[in-house]
C-alpha positions in Angstrom: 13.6 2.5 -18.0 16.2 3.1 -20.9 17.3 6.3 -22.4 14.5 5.6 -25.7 11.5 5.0 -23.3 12.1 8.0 -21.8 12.2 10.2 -24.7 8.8 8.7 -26.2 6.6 12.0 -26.6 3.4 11.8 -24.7 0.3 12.3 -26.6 -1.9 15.4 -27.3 -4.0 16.2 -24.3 -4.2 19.6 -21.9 -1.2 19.4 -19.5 -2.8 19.4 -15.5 -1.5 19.8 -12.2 -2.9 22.0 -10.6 -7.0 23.3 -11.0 -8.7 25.9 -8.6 -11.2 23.9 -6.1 -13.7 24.4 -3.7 -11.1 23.2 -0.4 -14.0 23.8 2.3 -16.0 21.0 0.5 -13.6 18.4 0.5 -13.9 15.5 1.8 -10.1 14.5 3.2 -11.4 11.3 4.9 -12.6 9.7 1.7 -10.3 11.3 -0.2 -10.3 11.7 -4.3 -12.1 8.6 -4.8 -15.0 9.6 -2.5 -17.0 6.7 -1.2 -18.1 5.1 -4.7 -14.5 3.9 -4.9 -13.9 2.4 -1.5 -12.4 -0.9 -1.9 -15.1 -3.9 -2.0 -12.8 -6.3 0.9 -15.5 -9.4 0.7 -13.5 -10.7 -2.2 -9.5 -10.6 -3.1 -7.9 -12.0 -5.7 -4.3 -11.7 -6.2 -2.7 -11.1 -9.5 0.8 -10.4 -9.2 3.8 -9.1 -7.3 4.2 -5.4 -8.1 8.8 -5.5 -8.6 8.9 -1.6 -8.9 10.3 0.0 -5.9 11.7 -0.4 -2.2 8.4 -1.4 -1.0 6.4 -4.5 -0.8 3.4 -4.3 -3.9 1.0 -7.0 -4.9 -1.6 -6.3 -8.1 -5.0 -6.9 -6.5 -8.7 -7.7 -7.6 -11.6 -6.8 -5.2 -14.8 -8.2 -4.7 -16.6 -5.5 -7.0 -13.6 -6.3 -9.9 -11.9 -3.0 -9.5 -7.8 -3.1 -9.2 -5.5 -2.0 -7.1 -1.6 -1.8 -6.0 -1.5 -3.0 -2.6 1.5 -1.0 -0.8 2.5 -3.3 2.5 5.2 -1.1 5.1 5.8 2.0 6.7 4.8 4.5 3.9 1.5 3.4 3.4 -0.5 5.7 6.3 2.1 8.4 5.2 1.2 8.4 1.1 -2.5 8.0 2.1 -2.3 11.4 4.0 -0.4 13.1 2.1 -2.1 12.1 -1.1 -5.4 13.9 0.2 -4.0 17.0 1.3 -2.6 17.4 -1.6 -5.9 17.0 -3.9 -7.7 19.3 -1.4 -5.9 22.0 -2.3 -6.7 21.1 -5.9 -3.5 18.8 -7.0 -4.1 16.1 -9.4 -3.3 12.8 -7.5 -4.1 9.2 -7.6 -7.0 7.8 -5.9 -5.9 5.9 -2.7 -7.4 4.0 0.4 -5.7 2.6 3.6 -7.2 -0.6 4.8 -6.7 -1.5 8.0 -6.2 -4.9 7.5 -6.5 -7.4 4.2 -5.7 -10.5 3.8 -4.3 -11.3 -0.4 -4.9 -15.1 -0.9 -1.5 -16.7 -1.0 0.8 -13.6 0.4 -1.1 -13.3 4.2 -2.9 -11.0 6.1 -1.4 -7.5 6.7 -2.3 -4.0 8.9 -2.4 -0.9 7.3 -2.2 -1.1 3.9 -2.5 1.5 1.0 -4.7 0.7 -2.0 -3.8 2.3 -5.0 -6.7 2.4 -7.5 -5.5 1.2 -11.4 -8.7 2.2 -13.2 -9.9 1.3 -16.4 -10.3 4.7 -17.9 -6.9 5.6 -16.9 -3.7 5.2 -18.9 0.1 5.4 -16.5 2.5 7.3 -19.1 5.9 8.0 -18.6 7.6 10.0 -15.7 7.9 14.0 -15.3 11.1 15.9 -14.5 11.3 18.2 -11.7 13.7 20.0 -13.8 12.2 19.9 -17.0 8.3 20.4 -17.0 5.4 22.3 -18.7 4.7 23.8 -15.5 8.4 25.5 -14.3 7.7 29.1 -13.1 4.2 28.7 -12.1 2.1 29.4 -8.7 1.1 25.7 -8.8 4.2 24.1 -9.2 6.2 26.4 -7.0 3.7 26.0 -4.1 4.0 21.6 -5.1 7.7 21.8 -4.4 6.5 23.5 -1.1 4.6 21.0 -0.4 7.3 18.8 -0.4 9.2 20.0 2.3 5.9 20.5 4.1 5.5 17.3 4.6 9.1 16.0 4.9 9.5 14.3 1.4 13.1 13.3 1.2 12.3 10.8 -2.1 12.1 14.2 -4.3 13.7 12.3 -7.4 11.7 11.9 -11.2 11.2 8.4 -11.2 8.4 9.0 -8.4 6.7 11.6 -10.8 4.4 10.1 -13.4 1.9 11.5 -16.5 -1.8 10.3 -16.3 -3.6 10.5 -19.5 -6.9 10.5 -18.5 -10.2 10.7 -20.5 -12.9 12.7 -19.9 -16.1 13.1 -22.2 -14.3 14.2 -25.7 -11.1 16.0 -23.7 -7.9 14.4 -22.6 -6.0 15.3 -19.5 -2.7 14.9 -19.3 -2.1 15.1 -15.5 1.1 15.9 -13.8 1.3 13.9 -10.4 3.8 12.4 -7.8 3.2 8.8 -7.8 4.9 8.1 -4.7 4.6 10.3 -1.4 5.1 7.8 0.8 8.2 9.4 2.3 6.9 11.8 4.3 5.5 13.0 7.7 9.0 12.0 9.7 12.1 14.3 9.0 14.3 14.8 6.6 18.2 13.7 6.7 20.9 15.5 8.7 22.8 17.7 5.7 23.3 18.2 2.6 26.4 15.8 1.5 25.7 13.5 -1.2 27.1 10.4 0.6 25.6 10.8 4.3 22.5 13.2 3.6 20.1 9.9 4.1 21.2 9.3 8.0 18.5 10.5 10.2 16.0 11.0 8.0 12.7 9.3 8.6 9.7 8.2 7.6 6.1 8.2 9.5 7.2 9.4 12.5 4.7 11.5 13.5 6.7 12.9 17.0 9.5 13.9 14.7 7.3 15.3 11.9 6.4 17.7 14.5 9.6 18.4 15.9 10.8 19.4 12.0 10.8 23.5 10.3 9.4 24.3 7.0 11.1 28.3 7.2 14.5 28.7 7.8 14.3 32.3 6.8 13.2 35.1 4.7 16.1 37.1 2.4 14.6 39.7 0.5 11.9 38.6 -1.5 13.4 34.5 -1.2 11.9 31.7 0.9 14.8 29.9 2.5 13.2 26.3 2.8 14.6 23.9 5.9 15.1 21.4 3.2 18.3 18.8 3.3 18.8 16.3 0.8 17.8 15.1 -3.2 17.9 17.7 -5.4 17.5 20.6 -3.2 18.4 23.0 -5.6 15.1 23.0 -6.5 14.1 24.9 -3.9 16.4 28.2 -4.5 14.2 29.6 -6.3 11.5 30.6 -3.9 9.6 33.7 -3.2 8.0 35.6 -0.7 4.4 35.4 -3.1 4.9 31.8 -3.6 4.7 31.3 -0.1 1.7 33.2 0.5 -0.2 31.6 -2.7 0.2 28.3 -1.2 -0.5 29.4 2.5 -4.0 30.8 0.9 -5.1 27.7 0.3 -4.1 25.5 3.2 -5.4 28.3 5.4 -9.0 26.9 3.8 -8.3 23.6 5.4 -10.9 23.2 8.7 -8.6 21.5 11.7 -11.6 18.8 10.7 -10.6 18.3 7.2 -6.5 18.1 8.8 -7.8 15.3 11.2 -9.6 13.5 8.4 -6.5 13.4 6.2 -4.5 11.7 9.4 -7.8 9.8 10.1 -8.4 8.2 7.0 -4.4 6.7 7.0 -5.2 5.3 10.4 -3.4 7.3 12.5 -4.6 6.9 16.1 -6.2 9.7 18.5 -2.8 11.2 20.0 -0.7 10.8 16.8 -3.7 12.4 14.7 -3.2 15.4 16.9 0.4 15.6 16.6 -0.1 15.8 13.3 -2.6 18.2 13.1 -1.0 20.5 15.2 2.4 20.3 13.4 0.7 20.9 10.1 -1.0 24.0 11.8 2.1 25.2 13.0 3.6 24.9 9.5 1.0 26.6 7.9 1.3 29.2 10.2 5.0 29.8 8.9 4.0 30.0 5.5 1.6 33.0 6.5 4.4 35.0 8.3 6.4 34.8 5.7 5.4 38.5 4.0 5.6 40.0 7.6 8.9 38.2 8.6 10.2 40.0 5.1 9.3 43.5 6.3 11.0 43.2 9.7 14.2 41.8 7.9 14.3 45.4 6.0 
């Protein structure tokens, strides 16, 4: 993308990331897309080879016309989790399915594959800054960086961030999401040096997901994140009520609704539970973070 693409203003519209939701209602097996937009398998057509990115992609028609970006590899149970806990807590996301298996005429059959939806109604814009957005200083961004290192995202750069304009009725929504959250649920790298900070880090690895920290400590009224890699001064910046907004709402989520998240990427029985219980335990660390403050003092 060159320097003039990236400076092309986005249109008028109300600037989204984050809306208040009912999280006991959602659905985290069927995910944003609910089950009108599950993937019609009786018919595939391919229509190209997707060249953006690390990972495997092929542009696919399904039998009911709808298209999608068929992600092939390792990250494909991982984004389809992640993307739905995210949304249940009322992030704007991208509508995603994993499909067990698929075969995409000419290319071969494949396990575990994430479909990415492309709808009609829905226009890709340009890519968001973590450092630059309309959303820096808020609850909702603050508690999406959190997020992040919730879930072991070591791919934290801009060029996985993208603006959805999005129409609805006579309004236009301009919505702030992470495109790509594939890297996550596996552990982050080893330190913090820009040359070496990618050995040991990993990607949908459920037995080291749970092995990984979300708190390293509490100093004052700062969060001190167990984040190592990209960017991490992002995550300075911290506090104490940031931490407790966020561990509101994922204390909402049933141990149902965590299963169905893990379910729905095709996880099976024993790594479902792993996962489960190492998002519990993370949550968990979120909440004791305004008690851990007072017994610092």
């Amino acid at each position: 993308m060159n320097q003039q693409a990236q400076q092309k203003p986005l249109p008028k519209g109300k600037a989204i990331m984050w809306e208040r939701v009912n999280i006991r209602e959602k659905d985290l097996f069927y995910g944003p897309g609910g089950k009108k937009m599950l993937p019609d398998l009786s018919k595939i057509t391919f229509i190209k080879e997707e060249k953006r990115g690390h990972n495997k992609k092929y542009r696919i028609e399904d039998g009911s016309g709808r298209i999608w970006v068929a992600k092939l590899g390792r990250e494909a149970q991982s984004e389809t989790a992640a993307v739905r806990l995210l949304w249940a807590l009322g992030y704007k996301t991208e509508i995603n399915y994993l499909v067990p298996t698929i075969t995409i005429p000419g290319k071969g059959t494949f396990k575990n594959v994430r479909l990415e939806a492309r709808p009609d109604d829905v226009e890709r814009l340009e890519e968001w800054k973590w450092k630059n957005n309309p959303f820096i200083g808020t609850k909702e961004f603050q508690g999406l960086k959190i997020m992040q290192v919730f879930m072991t995202n070591w791919d934290i750069v801009d060029v996985q961030n993208k603006v959805l304009q999005v129409e609805d009725g006579n309004d236009t929504e301009l919505q702030y999401i992470i495109s790509d959250l594939g890297a996550t649920f596996g552990k982050l790298g080893n330190n913090n040096l820009p040359i070496i900070y990618r050995f040991g880090r990993k990607t949908n690895k459920p037995g080291a997901y749970a092995k990984t920290k979300l708190v390293r400590k509490v100093k004052s009224d700062r969060v001190v994140l167990s984040y190592k890699g990209k960017n991490r001064g992002l995550f300075k910046d911290i506090t104490v009520e940031d931490a407790v907004w966020l561990s509101r709402l994922l204390l909402q989520l049933s141990d149902k609704q965590i299963r169905d998240a893990f379910r729905a990427a095709n996880y099976s029985s024993s790594e479902i539970e792993t996962l489960t219980k190492a998002v519990k335990t993370k949550i968990a660390e979120l909440s004791r973070v305004r008690s851990e403050r007072f017994a610092m003092k």
